[in-house]
Residue frames as qw, qx, qy, qz and C-alpha x, y, z in Angstrom:
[[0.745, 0.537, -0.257, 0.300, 19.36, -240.50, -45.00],
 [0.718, -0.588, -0.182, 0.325, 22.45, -240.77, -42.67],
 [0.112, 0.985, -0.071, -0.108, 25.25, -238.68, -42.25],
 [0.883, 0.282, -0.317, 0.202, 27.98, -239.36, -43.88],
 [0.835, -0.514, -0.128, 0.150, 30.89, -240.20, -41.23],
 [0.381, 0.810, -0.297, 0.332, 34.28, -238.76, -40.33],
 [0.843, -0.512, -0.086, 0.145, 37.21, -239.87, -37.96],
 [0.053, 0.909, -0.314, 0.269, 39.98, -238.25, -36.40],
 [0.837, -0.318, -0.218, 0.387, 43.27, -239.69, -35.11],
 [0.005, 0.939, -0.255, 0.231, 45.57, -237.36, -33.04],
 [0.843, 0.059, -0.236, 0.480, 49.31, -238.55, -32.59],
 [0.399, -0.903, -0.087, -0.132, 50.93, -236.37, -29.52],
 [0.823, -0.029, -0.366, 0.433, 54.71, -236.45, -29.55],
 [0.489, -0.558, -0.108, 0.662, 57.65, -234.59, -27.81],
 [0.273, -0.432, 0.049, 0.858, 58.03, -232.47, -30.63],
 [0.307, 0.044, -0.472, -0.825, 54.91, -232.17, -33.23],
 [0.413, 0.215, 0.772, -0.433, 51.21, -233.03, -32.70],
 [0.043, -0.011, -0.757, -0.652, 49.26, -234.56, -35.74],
 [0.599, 0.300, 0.574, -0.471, 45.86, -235.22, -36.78],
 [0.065, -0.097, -0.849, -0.515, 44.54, -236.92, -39.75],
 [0.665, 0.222, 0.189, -0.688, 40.87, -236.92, -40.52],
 [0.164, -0.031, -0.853, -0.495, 39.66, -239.85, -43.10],
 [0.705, -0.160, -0.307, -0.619, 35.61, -240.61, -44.39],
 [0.737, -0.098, 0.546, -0.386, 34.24, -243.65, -43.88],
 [0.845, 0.493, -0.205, 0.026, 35.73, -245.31, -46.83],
 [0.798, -0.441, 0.094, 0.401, 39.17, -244.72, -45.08],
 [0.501, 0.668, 0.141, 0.532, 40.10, -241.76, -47.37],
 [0.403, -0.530, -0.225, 0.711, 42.18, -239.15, -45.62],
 [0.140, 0.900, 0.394, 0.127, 40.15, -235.68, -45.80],
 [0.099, 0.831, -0.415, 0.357, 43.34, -233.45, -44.37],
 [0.865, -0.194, -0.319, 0.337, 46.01, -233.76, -42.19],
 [0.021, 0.893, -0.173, 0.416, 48.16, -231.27, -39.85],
 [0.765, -0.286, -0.364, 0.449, 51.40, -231.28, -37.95],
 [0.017, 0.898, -0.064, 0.434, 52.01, -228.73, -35.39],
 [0.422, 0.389, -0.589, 0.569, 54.45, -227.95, -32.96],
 [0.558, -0.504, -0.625, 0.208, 53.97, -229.39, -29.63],
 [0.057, 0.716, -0.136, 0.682, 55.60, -226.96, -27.43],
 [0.056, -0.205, 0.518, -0.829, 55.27, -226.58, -23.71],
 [0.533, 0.087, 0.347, -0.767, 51.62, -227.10, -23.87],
 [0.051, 0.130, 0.939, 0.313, 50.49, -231.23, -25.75],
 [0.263, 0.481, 0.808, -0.217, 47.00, -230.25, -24.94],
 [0.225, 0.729, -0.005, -0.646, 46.81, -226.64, -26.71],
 [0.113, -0.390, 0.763, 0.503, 48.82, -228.32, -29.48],
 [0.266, 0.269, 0.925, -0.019, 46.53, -231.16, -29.84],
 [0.325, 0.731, 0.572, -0.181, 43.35, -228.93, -30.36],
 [0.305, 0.695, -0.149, -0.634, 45.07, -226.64, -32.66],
 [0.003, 0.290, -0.809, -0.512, 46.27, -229.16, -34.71],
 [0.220, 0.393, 0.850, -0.272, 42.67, -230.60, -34.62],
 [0.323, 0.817, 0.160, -0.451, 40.94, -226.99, -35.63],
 [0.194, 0.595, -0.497, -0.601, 43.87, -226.40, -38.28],
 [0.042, 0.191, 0.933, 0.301, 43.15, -230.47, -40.04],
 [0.154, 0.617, 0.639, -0.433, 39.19, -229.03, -39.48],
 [0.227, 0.811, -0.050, -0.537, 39.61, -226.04, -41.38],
 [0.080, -0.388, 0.768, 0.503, 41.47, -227.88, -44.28],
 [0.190, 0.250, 0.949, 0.010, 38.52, -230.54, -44.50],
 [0.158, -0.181, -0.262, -0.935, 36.11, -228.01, -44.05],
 [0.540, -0.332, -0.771, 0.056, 34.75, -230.02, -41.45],
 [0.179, -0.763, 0.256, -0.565, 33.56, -228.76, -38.32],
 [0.189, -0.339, 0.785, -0.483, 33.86, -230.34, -34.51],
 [0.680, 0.110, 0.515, -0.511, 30.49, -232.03, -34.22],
 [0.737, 0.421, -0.263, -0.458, 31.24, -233.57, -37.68],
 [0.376, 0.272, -0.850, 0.250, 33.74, -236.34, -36.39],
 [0.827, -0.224, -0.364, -0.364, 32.29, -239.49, -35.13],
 [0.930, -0.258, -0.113, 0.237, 35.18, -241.11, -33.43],
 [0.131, 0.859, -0.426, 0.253, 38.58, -239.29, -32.30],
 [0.917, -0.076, -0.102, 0.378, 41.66, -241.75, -31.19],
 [0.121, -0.919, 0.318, -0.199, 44.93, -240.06, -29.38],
 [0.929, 0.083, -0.004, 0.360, 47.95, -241.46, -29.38],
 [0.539, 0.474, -0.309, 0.624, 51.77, -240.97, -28.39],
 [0.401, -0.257, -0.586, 0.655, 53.42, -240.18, -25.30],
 [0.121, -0.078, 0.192, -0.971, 50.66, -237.32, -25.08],
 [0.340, -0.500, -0.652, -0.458, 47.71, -238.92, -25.81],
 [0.253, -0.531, -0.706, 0.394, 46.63, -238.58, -21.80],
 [0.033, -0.412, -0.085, 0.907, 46.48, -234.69, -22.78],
 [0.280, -0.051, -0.495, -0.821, 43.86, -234.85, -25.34],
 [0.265, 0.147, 0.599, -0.741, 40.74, -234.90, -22.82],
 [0.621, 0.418, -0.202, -0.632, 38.16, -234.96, -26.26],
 [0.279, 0.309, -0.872, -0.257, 39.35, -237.97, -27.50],
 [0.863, -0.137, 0.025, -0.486, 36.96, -241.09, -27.07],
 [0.949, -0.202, 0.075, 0.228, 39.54, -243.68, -26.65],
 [0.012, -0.770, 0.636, 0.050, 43.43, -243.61, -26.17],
 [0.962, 0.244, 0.077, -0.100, 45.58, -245.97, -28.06],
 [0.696, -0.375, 0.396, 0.467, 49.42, -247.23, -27.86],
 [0.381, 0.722, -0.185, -0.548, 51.43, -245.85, -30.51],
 [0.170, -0.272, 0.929, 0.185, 52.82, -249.14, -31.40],
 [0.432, 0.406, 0.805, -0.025, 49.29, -250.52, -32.68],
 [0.466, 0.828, 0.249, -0.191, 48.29, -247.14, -34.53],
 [0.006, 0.698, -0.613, -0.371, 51.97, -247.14, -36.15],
 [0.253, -0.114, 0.907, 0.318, 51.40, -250.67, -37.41],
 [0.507, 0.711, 0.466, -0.144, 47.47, -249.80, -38.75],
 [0.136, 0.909, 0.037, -0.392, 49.02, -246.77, -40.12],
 [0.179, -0.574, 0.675, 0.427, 52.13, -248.32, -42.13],
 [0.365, 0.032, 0.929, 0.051, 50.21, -250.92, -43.20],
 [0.331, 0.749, 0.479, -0.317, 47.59, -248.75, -44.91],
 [0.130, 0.785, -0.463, -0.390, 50.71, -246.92, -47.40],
 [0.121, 0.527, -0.840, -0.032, 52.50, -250.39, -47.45],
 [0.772, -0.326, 0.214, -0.503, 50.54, -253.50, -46.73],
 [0.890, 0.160, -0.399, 0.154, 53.25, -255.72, -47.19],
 [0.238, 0.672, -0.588, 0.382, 54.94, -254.52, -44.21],
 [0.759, -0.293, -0.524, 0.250, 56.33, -256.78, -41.76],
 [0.580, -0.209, -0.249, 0.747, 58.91, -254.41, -39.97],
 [0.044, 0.879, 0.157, 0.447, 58.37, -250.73, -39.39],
 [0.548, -0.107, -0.138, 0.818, 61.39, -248.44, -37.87],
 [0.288, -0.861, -0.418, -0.026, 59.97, -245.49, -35.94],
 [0.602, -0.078, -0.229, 0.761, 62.35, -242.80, -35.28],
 [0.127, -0.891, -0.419, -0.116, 60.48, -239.65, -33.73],
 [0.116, 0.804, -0.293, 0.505, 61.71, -236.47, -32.05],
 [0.310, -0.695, 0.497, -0.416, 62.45, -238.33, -28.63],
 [0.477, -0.318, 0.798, -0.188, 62.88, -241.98, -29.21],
 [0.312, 0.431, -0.734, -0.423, 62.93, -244.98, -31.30],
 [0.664, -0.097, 0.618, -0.411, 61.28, -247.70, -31.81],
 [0.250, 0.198, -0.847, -0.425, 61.57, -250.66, -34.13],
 [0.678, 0.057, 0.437, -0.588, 57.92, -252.99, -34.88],
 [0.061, 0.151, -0.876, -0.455, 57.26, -256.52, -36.14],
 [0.732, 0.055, 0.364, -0.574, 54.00, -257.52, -37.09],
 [0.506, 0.026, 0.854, 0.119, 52.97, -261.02, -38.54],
 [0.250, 0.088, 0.704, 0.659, 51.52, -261.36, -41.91],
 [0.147, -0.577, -0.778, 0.200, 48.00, -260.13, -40.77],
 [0.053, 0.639, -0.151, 0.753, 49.51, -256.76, -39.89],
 [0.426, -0.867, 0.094, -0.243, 49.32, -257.26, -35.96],
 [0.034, -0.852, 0.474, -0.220, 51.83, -256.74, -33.70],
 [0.908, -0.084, -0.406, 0.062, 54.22, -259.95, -32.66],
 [0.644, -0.376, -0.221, 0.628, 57.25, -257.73, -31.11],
 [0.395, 0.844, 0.155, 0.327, 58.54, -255.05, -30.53],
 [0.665, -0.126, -0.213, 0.704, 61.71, -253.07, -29.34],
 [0.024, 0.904, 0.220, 0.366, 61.98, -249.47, -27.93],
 [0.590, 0.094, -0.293, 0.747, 64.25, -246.76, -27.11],
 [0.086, -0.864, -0.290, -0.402, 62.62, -243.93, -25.08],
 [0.733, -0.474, -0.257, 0.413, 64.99, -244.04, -22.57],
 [0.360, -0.495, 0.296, 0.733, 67.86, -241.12, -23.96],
 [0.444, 0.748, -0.010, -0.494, 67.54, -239.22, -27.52],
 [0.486, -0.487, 0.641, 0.341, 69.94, -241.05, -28.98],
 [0.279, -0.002, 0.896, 0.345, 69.51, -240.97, -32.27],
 [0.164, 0.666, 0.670, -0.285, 66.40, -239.08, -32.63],
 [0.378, 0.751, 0.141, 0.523, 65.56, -236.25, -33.82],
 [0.327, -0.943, 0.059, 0.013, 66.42, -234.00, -30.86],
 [0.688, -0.414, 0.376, 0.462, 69.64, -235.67, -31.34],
 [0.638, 0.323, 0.407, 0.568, 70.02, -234.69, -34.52],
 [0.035, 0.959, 0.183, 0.213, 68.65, -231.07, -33.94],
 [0.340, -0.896, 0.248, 0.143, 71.60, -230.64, -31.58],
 [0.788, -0.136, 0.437, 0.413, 73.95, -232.14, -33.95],
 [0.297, 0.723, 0.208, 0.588, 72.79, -229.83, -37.20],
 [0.242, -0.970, 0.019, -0.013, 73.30, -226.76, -34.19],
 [0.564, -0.730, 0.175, 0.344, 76.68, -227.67, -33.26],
 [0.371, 0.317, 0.428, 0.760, 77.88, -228.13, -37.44],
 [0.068, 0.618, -0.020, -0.783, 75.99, -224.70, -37.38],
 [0.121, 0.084, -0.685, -0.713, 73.84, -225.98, -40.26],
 [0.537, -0.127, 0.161, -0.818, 70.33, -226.42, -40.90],
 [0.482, -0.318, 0.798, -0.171, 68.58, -229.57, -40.09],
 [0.812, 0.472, 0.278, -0.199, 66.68, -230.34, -42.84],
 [0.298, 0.785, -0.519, -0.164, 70.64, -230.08, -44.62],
 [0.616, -0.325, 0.716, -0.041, 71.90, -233.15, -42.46],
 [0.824, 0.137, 0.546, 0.067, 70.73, -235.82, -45.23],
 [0.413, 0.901, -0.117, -0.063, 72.10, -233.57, -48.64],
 [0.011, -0.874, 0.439, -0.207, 74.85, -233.21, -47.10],
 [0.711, -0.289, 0.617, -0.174, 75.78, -236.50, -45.84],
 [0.788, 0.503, 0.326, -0.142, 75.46, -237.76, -49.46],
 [0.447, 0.823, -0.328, 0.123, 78.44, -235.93, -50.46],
 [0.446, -0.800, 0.400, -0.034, 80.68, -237.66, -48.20],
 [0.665, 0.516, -0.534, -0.079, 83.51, -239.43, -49.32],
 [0.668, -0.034, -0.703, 0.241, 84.47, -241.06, -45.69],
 [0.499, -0.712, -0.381, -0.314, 82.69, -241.12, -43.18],
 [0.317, 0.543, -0.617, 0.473, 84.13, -240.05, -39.67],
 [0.492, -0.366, -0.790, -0.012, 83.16, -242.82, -37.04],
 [0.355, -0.692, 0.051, -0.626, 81.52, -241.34, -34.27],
 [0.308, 0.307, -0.858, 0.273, 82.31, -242.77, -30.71],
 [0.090, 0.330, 0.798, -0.495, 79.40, -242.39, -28.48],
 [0.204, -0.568, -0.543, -0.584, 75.46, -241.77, -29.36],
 [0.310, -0.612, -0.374, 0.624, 75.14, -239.51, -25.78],
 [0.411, 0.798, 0.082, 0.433, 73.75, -236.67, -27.51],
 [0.234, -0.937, 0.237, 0.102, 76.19, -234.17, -24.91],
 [0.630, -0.375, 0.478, 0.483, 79.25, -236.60, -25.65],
 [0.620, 0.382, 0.596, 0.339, 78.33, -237.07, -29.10],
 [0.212, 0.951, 0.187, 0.123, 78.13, -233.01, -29.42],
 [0.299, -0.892, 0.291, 0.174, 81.07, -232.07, -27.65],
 [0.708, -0.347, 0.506, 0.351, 82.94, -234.85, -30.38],
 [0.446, 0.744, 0.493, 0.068, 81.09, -233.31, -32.91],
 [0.156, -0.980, 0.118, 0.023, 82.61, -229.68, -31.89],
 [0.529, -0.662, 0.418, 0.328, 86.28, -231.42, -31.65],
 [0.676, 0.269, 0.642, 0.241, 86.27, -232.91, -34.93],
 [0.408, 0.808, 0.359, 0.227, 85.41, -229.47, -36.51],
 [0.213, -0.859, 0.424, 0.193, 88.41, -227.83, -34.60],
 [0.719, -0.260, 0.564, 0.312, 90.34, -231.20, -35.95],
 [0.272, 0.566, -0.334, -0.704, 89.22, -229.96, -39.64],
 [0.336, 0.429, 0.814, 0.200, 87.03, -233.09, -40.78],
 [0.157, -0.246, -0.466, -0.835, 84.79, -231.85, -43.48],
 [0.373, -0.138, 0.163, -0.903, 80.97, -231.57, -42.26],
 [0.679, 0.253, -0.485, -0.489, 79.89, -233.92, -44.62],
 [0.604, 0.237, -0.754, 0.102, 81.99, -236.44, -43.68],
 [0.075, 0.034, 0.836, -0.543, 81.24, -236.40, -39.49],
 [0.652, -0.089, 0.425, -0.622, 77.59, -236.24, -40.33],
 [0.875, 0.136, -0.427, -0.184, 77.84, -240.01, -42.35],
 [0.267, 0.194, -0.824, 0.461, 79.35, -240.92, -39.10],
 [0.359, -0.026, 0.512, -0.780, 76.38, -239.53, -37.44],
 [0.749, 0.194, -0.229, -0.590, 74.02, -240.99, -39.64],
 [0.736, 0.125, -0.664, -0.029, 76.08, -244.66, -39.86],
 [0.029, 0.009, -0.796, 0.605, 76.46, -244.62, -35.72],
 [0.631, 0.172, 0.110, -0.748, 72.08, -244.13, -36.04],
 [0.679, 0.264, -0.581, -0.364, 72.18, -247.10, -38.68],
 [0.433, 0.252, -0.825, 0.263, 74.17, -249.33, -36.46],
 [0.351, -0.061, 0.515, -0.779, 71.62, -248.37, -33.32],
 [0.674, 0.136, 0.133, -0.713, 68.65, -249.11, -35.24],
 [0.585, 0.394, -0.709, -0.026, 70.09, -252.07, -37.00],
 [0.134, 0.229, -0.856, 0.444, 70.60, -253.90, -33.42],
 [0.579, 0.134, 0.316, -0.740, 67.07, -252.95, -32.54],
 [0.742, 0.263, -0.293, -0.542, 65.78, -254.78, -35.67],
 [0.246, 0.347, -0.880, 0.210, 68.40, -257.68, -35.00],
 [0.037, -0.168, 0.765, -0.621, 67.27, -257.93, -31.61],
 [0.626, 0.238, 0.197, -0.716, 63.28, -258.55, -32.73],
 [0.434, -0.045, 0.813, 0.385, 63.92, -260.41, -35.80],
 [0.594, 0.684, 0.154, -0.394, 62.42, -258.19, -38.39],
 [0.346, 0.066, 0.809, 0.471, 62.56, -259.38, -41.68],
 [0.353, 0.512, 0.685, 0.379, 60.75, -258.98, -45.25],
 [0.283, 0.567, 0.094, 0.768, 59.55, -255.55, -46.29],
 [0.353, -0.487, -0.402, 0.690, 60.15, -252.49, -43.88],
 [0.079, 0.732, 0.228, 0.637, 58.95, -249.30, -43.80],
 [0.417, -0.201, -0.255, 0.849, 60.47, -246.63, -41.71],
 [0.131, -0.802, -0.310, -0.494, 58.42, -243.61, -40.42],
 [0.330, -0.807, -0.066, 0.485, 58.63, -240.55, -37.72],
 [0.130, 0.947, -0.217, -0.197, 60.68, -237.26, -38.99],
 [0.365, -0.530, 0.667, 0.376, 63.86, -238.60, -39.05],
 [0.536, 0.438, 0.607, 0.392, 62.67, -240.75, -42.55],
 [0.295, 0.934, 0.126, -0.155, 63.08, -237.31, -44.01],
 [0.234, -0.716, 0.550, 0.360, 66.74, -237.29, -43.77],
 [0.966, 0.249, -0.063, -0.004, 67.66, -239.55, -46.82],
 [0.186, 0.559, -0.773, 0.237, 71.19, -240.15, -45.03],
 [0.467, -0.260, 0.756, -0.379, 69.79, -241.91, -42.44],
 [0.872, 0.262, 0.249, -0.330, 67.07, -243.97, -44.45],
 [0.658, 0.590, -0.462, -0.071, 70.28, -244.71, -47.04],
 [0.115, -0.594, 0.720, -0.341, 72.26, -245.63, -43.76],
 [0.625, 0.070, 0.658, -0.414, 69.68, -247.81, -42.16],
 [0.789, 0.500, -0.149, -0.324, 69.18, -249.55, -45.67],
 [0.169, 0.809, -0.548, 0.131, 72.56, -249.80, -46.19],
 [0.027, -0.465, 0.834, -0.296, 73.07, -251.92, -42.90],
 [0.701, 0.230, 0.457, -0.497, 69.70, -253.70, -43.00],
 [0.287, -0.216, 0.830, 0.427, 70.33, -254.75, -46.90],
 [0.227, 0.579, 0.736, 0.268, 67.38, -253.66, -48.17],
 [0.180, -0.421, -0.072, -0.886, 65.20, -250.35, -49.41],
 [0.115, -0.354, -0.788, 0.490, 62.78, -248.98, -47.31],
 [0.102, -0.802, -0.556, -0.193, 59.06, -248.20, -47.84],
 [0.075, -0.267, -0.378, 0.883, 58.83, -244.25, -46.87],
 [0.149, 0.789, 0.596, 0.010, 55.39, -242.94, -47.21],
 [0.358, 0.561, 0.211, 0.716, 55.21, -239.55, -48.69],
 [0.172, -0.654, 0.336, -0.655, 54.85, -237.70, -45.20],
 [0.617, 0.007, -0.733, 0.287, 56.32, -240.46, -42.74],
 [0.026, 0.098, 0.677, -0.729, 55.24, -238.08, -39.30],
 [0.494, -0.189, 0.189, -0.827, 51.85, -238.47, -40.07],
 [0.689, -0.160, -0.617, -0.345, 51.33, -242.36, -39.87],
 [0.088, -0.166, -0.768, 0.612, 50.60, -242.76, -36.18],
 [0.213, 0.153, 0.267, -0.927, 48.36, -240.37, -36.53],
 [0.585, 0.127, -0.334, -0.728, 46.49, -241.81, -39.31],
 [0.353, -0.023, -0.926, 0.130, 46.84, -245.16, -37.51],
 [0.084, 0.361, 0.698, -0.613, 44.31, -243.56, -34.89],
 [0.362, 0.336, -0.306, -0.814, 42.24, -242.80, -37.39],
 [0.596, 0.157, -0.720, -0.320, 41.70, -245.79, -38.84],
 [0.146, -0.033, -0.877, 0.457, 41.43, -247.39, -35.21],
 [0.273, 0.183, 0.326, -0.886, 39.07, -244.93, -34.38],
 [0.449, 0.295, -0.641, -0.548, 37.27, -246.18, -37.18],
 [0.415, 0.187, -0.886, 0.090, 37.04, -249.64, -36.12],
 [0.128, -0.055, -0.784, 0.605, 36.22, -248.76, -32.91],
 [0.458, 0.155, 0.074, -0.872, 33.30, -246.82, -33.63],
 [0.701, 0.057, -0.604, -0.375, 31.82, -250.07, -35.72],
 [0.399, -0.050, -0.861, 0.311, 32.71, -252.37, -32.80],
 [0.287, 0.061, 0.284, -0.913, 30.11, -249.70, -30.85],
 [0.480, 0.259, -0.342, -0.765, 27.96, -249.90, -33.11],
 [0.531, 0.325, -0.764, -0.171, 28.00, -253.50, -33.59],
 [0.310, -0.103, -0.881, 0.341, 27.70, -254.65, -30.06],
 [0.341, 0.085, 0.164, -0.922, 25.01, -252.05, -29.81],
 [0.430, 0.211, -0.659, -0.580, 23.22, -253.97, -32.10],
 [0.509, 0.033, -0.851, 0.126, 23.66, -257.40, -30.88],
 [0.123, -0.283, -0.778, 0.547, 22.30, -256.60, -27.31],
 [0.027, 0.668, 0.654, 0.354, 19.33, -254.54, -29.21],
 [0.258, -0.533, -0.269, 0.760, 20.23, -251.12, -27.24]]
């Protein structure tokens, strides 16, 4: 009798490393997001042991292990590395399988994806260049209101008018942040500036691809529901959010991983190895 199978995708950003596990049916068995830190590779394998210890899985039980995000080259264990732009469209598509469009906003950079009706990729647009708009940008935006960050989207909800922001530089964009609260705006009201100067960013991105039909928005930032109301808002439509939006990369290498292992397997076969 064989054993039944397990696969592991690990998603490596700037500021949280995931892992998903899922069977061989494509069920997800756990899932963990830890803080990157200083160290993507230390990160990687704890988040690895801590999704392990949820499953109840050990190491030697996982067939296939995919790594993704601007760390993947630190996860040394992994049997294949994989763009996050393919395991973000497996991985949206697996919550949502009508998406076409999927809006990526992580802790260090943005990225907007169109795939064709199929689910693969046709374009795609990315910001990795400056934070703008990220989270880190937001982290240093909830510091300088001297609120917390998970408040940003609550709070944003209550505004009654927004106050336009002028530049997305997070250092300008703090230091106009800081004048505004000497000027006595409300809180509220400069972050639905922050949030509608984010909308208008990501909004150009999508433009600038031609996505269209149904979207679904993932990375941290889809936690804030200002932004996701913004970015609706200026897009004209809802948006798909999966019920924990920073792990679908992760589970997108998963599911690759997945794949790949059969395509092994498969060409194993065929040449009778």
């Amino acid at each position: 009798m064989s054993r039944k199978k397990f696969f592991a995708g690990i998603d490596v950003g700037s500021l949280t490393a995931e892992t998903v596990i899922i069977d061989e049916a494509g069920a997800m068995c756990a899932y963990n997001i830890f803080p990157t830190g200083a160290n993507s590779r230390k990160a990687a394998e704890l988040s690895v042991a801590a999704a392990l210890e949820s499953s109840k899985l050990k190491s030697e039980d996982i067939t296939y292990t995919v790594a993704t995000g601007y760390g993947r080259i630190s996860v040394p264990f992994a049997n294949k590395k994989i763009t996050e732009i393919s395991c973000h469209a497996r991985g949206a598509r697996y919550f949502f399988p009508a998406t076409r469009t999927i809006i990526d906003i992580g802790g260090q950079d943005s990225k907007v994806i169109r795939l064709d009706e199929e689910g693969k990729v046709v374009d795609f647009s990315m910001n990795d260049k400056c934070a703008a708009g990220t989270g880190r940008f937001l982290e240093v935006m909830a510091r300088a209101l001297e609120v917390r960050l998970d408040e940003l989207g609550e709070l944003s909800v209550k505004s009654a008018k927004p106050v336009p922001i002028t530049s997305m530089c997070t250092v300008f964009a703090e230091s106009e942040v800081v004048s505004l609260i000497a000027q006595g705006e409300a809180k509220e009201d400069i972050i639905s500036g922050l949030h509608e100067a984010i909308s208008q960013r990501i909004a150009g991105m999508v433009r600038h691809i031609g996505g269209d039909g149904e979207m679904t928005m993932t990375g941290g930032v889809a936690k804030n529901q200002g932004v996701v109301r913004a970015i609706g808002g200026k897009l004209g439509c809802k948006l798909n959010i999966p019920n924990e939006p920073q792990i679908v990369g992760a589970l997108g290498a998963a599911l690759l991983a997945q794949g790949e292992y059969e395509k092994t397997i498969n060409q194993a076969g065929f040449t009778g190895l």
